[in-house]
Structures are given as C-alpha cells and as structure tokens.
Short mmCIF file of the C-alpha atoms (twelve columns), coordinates in Angstrom:
data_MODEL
# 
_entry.id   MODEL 
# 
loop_
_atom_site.group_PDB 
_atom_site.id 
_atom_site.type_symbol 
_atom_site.label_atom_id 
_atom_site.label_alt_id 
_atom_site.label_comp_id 
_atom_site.label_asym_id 
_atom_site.label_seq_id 
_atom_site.Cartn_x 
_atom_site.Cartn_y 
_atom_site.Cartn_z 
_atom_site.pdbx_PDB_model_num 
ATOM 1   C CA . UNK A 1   -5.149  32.727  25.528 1 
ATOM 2   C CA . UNK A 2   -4.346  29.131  26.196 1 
ATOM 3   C CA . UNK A 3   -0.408  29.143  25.465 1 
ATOM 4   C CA . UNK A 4   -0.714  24.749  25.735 1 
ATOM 5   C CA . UNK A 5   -3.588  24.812  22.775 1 
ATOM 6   C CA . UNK A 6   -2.911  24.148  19.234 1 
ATOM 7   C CA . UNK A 7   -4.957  25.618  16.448 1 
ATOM 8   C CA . UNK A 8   -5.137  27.070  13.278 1 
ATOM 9   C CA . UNK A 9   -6.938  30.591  12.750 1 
ATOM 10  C CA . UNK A 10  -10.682 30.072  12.724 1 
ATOM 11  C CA . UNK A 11  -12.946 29.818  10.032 1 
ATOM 12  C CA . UNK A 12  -15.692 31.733  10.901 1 
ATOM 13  C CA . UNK A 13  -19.458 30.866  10.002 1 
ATOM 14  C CA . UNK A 14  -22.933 31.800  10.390 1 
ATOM 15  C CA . UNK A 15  -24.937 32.072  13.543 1 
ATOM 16  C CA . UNK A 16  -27.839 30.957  13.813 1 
ATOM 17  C CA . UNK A 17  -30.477 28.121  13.609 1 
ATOM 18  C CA . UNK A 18  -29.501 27.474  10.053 1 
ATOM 19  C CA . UNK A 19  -26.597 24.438  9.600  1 
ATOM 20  C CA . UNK A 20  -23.498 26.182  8.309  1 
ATOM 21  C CA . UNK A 21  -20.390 24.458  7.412  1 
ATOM 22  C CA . UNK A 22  -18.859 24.002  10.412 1 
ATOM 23  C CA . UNK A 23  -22.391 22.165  11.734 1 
ATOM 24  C CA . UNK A 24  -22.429 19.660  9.046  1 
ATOM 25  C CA . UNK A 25  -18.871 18.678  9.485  1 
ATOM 26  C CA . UNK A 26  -19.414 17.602  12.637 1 
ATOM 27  C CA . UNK A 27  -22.128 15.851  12.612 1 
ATOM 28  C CA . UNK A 28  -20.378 14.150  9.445  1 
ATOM 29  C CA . UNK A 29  -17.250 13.108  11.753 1 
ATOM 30  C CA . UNK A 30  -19.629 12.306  14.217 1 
ATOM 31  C CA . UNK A 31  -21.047 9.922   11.835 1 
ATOM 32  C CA . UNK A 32  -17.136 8.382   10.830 1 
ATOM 33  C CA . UNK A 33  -16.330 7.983   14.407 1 
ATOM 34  C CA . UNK A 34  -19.383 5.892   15.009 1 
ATOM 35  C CA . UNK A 35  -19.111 3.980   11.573 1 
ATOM 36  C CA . UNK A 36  -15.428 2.843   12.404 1 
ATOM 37  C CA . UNK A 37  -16.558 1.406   15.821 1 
ATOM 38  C CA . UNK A 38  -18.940 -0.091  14.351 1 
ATOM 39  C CA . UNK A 39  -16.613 -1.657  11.782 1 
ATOM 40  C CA . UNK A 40  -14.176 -3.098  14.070 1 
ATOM 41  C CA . UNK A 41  -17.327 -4.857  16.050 1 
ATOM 42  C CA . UNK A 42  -18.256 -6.211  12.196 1 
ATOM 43  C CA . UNK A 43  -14.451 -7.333  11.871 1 
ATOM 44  C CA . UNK A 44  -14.716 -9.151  15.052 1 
ATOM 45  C CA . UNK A 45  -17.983 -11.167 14.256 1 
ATOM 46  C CA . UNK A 46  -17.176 -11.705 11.039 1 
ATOM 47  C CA . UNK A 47  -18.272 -15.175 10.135 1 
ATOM 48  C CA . UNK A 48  -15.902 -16.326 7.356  1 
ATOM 49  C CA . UNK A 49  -12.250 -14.524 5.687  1 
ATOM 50  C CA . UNK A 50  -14.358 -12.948 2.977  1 
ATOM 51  C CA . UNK A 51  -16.642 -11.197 5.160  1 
ATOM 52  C CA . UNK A 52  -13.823 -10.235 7.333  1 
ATOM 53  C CA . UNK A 53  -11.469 -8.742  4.295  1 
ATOM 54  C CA . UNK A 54  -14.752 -7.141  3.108  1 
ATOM 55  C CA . UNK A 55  -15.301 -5.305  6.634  1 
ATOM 56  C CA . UNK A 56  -11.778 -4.760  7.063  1 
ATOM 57  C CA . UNK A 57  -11.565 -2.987  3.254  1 
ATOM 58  C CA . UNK A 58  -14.810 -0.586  4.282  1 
ATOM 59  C CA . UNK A 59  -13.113 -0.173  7.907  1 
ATOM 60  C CA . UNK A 60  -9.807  1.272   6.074  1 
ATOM 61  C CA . UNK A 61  -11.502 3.819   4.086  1 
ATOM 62  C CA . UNK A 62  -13.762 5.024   6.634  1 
ATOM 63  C CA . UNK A 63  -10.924 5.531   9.037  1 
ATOM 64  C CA . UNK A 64  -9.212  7.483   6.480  1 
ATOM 65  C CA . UNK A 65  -12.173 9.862   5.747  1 
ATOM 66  C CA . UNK A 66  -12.379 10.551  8.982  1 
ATOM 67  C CA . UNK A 67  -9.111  11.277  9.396  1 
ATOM 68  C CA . UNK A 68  -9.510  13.448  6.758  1 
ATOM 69  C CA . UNK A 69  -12.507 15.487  7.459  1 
ATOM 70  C CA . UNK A 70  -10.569 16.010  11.488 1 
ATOM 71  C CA . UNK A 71  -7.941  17.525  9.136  1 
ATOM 72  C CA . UNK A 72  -10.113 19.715  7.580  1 
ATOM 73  C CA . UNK A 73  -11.832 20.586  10.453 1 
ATOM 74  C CA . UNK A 74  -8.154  21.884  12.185 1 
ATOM 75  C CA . UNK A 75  -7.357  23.643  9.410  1 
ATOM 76  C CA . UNK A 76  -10.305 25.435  9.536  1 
ATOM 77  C CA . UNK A 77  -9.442  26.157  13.451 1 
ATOM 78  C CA . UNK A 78  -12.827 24.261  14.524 1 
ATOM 79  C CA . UNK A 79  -10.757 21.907  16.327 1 
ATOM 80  C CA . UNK A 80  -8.537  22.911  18.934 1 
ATOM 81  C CA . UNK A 81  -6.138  20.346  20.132 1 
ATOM 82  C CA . UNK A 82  -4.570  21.199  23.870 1 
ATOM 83  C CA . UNK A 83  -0.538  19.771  24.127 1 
ATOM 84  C CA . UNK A 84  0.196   17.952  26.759 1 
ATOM 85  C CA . UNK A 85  2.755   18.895  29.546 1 
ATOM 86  C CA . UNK A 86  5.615   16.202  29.859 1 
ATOM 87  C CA . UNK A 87  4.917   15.435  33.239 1 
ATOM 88  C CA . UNK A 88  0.976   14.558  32.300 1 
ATOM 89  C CA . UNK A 89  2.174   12.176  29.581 1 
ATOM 90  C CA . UNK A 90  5.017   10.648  31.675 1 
ATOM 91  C CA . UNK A 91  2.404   9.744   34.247 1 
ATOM 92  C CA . UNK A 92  -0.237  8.425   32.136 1 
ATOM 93  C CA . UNK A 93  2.405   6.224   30.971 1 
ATOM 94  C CA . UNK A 94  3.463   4.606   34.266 1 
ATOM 95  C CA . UNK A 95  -0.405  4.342   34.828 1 
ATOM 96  C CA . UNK A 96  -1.044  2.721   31.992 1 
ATOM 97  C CA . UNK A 97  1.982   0.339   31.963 1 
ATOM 98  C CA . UNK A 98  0.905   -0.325  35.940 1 
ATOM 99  C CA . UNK A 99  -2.496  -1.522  34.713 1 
ATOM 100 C CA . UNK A 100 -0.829  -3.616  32.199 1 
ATOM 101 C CA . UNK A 101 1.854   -5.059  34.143 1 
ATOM 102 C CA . UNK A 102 -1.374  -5.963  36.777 1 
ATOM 103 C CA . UNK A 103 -3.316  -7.437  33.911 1 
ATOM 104 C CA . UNK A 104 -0.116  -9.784  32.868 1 
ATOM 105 C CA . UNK A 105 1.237   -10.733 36.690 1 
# 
C-alpha cells in the first residue's frame, strides 16, 4: 500500500461490459472538464458584456458540478489522490517562479 495516497474505502461495482456507476461518472466528469474549457474559450471570445456574463454564469455552475461529481467520486474511493512530498512541491515552486521571473525579465 501506497502510504503517500489519499482515498476513501472503495465503492465497489460490477464487472463487466455493462456501464455501472462508477463508468458513467466518469465519463460524466469527463464531460464537465471539457465543458469548463470550453467555457473559458467562450468567455474569452465573447463579443459583447451580455454574452460574456451569460458564459461566465454557465461557466460557474459547470465548474461547480464538476467539482461536485470529483467529490462524489472520492468519496466513493474511485479517485485516489497521491500527497505530495515537501521537497516535490518546494521545487515545483522555484520552477515555476523561475519560468515566471524569465517571462517578466
């Protein structure tokens, strides 16, 4: 067992080539993930304010059903998320602030 993962006890479901639960959650956050891209491109080539508050309204909720369905999904234990080591995070930090500090010198 993976002592760095974080999880929840796992929801078990059918085998098979039948969609069980677990199946059609995913493809449904699948689905979010792709409609909130999508959304913020929308947002971006919005022609006019009311377009763009209209985008921005259906952007909201979509994020938050996704975040959502991810937190039913966990719960379930059919997402496992992995913590990070200190050391991993410190040095994606100075790599990322490096690449910024490029971008703005």
């Amino acid at each position: 067992m993976n002592n760095n993962q974080i999880k929840n006890p796992k929801v078990e479901v059918a085998n098979g080539t039948s969609l069980n639960d677990k199946d059609y959650m995913n493809s449904l956050l699948s689905c979010l993930k792709e409609m909130v891209k999508n959304y913020v491109v929308s947002m971006n080539e919005a022609s006019n304010e009311t377009l763009y508050e209209e985008y921005k309204n259906m952007f909201l909720e979509y994020t938050s059903l996704q975040r959502e369905v991810f937190e039913l999904m966990f719960r379930k234990g059919w997402y496992v998320l992995e913590q990070a080591e200190g050391e991993k995070i410190n040095q994606k930090y100075q790599s990322l602030n490096q690449e910024f500090m490029d971008l703005n010198g």
